[in-house]
C-alpha positions as CSV (number, residue, x, y, z in Angstrom):
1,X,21.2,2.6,2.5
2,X,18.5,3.7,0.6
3,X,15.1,1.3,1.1
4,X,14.1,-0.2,-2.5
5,X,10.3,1.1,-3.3
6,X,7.8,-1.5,-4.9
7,X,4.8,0.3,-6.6
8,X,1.5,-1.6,-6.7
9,X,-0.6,0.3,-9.0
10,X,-4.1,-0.5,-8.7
11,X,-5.9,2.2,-9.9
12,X,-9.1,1.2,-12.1
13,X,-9.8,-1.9,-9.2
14,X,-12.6,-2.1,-6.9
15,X,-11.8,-3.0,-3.2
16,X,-10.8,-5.3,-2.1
17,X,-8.4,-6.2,-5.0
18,X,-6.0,-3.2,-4.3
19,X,-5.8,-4.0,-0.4
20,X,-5.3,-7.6,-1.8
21,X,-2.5,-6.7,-4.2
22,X,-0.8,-4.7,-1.6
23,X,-0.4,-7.9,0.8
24,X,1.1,-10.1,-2.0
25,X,3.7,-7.3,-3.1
26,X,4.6,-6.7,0.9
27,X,4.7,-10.3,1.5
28,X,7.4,-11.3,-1.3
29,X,9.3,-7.8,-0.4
30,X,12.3,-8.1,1.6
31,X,12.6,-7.0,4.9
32,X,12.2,-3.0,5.3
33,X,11.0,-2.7,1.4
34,X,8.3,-0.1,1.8
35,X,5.6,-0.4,-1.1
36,X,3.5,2.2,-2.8
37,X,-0.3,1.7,-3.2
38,X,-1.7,3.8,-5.9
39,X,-5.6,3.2,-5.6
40,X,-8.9,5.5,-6.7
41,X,-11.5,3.4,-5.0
42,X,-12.6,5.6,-2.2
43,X,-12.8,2.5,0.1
44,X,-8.6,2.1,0.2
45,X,-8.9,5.2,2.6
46,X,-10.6,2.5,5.1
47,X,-9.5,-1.2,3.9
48,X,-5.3,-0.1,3.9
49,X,-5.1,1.6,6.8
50,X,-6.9,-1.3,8.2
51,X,-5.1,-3.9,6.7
52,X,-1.6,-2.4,7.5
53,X,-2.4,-2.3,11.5
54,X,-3.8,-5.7,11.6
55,X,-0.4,-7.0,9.8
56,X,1.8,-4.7,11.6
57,X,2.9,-3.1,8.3
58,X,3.3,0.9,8.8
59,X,1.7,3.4,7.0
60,X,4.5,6.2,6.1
61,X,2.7,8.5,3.9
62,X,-0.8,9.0,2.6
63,X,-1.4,11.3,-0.3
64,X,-4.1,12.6,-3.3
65,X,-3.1,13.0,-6.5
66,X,-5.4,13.5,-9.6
67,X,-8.1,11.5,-8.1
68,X,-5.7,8.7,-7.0
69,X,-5.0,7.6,-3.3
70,X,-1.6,7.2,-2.8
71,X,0.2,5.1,0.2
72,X,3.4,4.4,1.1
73,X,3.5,1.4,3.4
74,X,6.6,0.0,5.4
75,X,7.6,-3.8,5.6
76,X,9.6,-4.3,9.3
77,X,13.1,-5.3,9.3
């Protein structure tokens, strides 16, 4: 069964607002959602990777497009 994908687009947001945004959409996703984090503050390279280790979230896929960071983060089961 295909895993439902949230997107949490936060592009045009200063940190920590996207690293904020991306906790509230994982928290009221169900288990084993996995939500994408479209940021273009340079400081989401630090603050999600950060963020998803200290809540056991799991980082699937970082990406660049156009300027925007891109990540694809993993809720548990």
């Amino acid at each position: 069964m295909e895993r439902p994908e949230i997107l949490v687009d936060a592009r045009g947001h200063r940190c920590p607002v996207p690293t904020l945004r991306l906790r509230r959409a994982l928290e009221a996703a169900p288990p084993g959602a996995r939500v994408r984090l479209l940021a273009d503050d340079p400081l989401a390279r630090i603050d999600v990777p950060h963020f998803a280790a200290g809540a056991g979230m799991e980082i699937i896929e970082v990406g660049e497009d156009g300027g925007a960071l891109s990540f694809l983060v993993g809720k548990p089961l």
